[in-house]
C-alpha positions as CSV (number, residue, x, y, z in Angstrom):
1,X,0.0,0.0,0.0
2,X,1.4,3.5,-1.2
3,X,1.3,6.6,1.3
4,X,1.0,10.4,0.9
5,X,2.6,11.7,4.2
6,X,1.2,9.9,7.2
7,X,-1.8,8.9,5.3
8,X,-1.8,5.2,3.1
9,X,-3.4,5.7,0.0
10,X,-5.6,2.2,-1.2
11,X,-5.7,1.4,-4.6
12,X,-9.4,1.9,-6.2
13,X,-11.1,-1.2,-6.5
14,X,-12.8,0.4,-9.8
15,X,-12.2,4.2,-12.2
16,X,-15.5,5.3,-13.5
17,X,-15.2,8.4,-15.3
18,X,-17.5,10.4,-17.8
19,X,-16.1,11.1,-21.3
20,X,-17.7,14.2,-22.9
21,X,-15.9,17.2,-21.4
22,X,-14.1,15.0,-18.9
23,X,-12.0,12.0,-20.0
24,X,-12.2,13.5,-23.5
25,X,-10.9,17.0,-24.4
26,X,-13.0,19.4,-26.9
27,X,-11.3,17.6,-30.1
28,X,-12.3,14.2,-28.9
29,X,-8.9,12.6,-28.1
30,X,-7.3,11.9,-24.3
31,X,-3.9,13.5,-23.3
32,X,-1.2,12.0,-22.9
33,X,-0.7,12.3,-19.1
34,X,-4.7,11.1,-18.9
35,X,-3.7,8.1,-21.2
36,X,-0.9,7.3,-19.1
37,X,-2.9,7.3,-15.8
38,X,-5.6,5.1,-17.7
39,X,-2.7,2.5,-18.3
40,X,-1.8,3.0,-14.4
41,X,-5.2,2.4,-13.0
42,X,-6.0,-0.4,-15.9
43,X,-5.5,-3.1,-13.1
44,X,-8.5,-1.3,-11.2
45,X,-10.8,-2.1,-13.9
46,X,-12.1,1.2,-15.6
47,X,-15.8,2.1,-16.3
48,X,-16.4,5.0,-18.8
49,X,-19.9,6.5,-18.5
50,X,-22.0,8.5,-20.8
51,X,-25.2,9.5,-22.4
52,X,-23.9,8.3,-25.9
53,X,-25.4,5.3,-27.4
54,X,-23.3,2.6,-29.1
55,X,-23.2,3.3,-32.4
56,X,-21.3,6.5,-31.0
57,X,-19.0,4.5,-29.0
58,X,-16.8,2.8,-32.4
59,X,-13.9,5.2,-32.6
60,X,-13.8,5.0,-28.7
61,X,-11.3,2.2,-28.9
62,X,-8.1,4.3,-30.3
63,X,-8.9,7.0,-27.3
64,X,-8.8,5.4,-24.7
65,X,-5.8,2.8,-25.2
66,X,-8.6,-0.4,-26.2
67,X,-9.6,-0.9,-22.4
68,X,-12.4,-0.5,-20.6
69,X,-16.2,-1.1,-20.3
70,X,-19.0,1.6,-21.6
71,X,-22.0,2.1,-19.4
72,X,-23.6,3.8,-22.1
73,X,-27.0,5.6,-23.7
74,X,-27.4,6.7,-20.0
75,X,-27.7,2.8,-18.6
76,X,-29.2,1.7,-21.1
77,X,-26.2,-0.7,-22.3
78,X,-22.8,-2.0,-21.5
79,X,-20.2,-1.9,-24.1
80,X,-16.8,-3.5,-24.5
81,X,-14.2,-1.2,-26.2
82,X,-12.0,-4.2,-26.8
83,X,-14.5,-6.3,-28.7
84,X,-16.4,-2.9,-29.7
85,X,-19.9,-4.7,-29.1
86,X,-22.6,-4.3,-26.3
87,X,-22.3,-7.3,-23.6
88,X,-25.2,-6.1,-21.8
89,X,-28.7,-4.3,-22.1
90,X,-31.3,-3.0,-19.6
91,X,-33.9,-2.7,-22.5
92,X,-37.1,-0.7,-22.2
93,X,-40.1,-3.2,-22.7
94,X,-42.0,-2.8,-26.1
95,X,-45.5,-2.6,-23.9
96,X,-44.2,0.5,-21.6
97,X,-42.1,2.3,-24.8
98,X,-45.7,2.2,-27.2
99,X,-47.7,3.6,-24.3
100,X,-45.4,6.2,-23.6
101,X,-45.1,7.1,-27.2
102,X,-48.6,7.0,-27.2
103,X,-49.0,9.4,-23.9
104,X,-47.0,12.3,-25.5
105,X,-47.9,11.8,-29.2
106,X,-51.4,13.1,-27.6
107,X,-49.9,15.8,-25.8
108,X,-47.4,17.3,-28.5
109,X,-49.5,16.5,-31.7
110,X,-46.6,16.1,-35.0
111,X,-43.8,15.1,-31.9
112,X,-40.8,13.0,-33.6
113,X,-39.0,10.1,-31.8
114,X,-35.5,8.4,-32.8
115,X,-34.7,4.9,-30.3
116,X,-31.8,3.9,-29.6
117,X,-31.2,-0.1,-30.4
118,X,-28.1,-2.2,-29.1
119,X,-27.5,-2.5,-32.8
120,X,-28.5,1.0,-34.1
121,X,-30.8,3.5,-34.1
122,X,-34.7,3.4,-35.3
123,X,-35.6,7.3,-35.9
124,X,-39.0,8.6,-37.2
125,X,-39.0,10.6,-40.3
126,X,-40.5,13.8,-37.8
127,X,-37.2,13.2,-36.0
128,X,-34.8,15.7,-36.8
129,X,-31.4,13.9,-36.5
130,X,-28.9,16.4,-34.9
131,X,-25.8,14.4,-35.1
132,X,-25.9,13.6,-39.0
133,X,-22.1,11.9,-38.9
134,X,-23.4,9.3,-36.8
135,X,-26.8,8.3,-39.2
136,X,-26.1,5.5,-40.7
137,X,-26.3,5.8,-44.8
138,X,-28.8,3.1,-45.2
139,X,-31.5,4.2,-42.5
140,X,-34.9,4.2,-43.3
141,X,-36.9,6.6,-41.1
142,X,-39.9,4.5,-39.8
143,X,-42.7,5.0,-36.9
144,X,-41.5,3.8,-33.5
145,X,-44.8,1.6,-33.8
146,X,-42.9,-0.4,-37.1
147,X,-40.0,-1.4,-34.6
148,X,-39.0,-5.2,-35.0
149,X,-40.4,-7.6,-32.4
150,X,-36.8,-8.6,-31.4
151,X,-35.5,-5.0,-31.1
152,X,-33.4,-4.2,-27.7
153,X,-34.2,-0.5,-26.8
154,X,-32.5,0.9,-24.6
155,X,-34.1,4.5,-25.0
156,X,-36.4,6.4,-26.8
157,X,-36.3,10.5,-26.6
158,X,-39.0,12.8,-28.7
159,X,-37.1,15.4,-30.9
160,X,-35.1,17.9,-28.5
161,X,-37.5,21.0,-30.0
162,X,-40.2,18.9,-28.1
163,X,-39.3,18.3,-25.1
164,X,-40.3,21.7,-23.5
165,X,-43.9,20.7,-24.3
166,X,-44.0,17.3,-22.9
167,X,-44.3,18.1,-19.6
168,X,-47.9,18.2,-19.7
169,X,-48.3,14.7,-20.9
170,X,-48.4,11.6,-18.6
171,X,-45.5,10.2,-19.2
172,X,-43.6,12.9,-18.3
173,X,-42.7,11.5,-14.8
174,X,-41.2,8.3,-16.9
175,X,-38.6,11.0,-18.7
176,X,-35.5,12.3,-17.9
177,X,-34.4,15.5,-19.2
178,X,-30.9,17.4,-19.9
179,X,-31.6,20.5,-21.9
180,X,-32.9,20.5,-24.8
181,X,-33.4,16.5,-24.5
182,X,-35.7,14.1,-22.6
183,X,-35.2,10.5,-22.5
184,X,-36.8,7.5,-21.5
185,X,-35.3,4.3,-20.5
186,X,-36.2,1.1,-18.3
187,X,-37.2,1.9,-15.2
188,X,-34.8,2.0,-12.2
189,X,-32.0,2.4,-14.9
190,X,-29.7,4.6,-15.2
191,X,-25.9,5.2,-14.9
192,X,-26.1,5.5,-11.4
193,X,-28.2,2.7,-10.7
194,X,-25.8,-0.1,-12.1
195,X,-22.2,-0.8,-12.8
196,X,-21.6,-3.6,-14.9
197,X,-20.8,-7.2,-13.4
């Protein structure tokens, strides 16, 4: 065990860190001296957390050294950067994600959604996708309501323009919201609710 002074300092059993604006500077790569003390505290077993889904998460590998587990699309999934794929997902049931759809549809008339799938995304053509480098090229805007059967969602967030007015629906309590978007996931999931196993 290491000591500062009089003090021993333990090892963390476990780094969680955000990326955006944290981990990650403004042009998307990891310094140096922050790449080095990933590779120090490697043996800790390090958790990145963030809002961004997992079709945001490929060219995470190359910043951050290909280590480390995603708890990504705010809980929704867990994503290895070594084998880039999601190992895990806290998916919001078909039933629950149709009735709230339904709820604010009535209470924002026009409203948009986009869902965000363990394998891609599934976006309405009312959605207006802000983040056009990460579309694929051969999505098809559908309704929500055409999503497969099989399809693991792990969120589902009306278009950011919308969100204001959704307030007044009933499935307002069921969102989360970070200006200008609202989400909604699982319930009892989130980034602070879990860690991965």
């Amino acid at each position: 065990m290491a000591s500062v002074g009089d003090a021993p300092v333990r090892r963390p059993r476990l780094v969680a860190t955000d990326l955006d604006g944290t981990l990650l500077r403004s042009d998307g790569v990891i310094s140096p001296r922050t790449s080095a003390a990933l590779r120090a505290a490697e043996s800790a077993g390090i958790v990145f957390v963030t809002a961004r889904p997992p079709r945001w998460l490929e060219p995470l590998a190359g910043a951050v050294g290909g280590h480390g587990t995603v708890i990504c699309a705010n809980g929704a999934f867990d994503y290895d950067v070594r084998t880039r794929t999601v190992v895990a997902s806290y998916p919001l049931e078909r039933a629950l994600l149709l009735e709230i759809v339904a709820d604010l549809r009535a209470a924002v008339p026009g409203i948009g959604f986009s869902a965000e799938l363990s394998g891609g995304v599934h976006t309405e053509p009312d959605y207006p996708e802000l983040h056009r480098r990460w579309v694929p090229d051969d999505l098809v805007p559908a309704p929500i309501e055409d999503l497969p059967p099989d399809a693991v969602v792990g969120s589902c967030s009306p278009a950011p323009s919308a969100c204001p007015r959704t307030r007044s629906s009933r499935a307002w309590p069921r969102c989360s919201a970070t200006a200008p978007w609202c989400s909604t996931r699982a319930p009892g999931v989130s980034p602070r609710s879990r860690h991965p196993e």
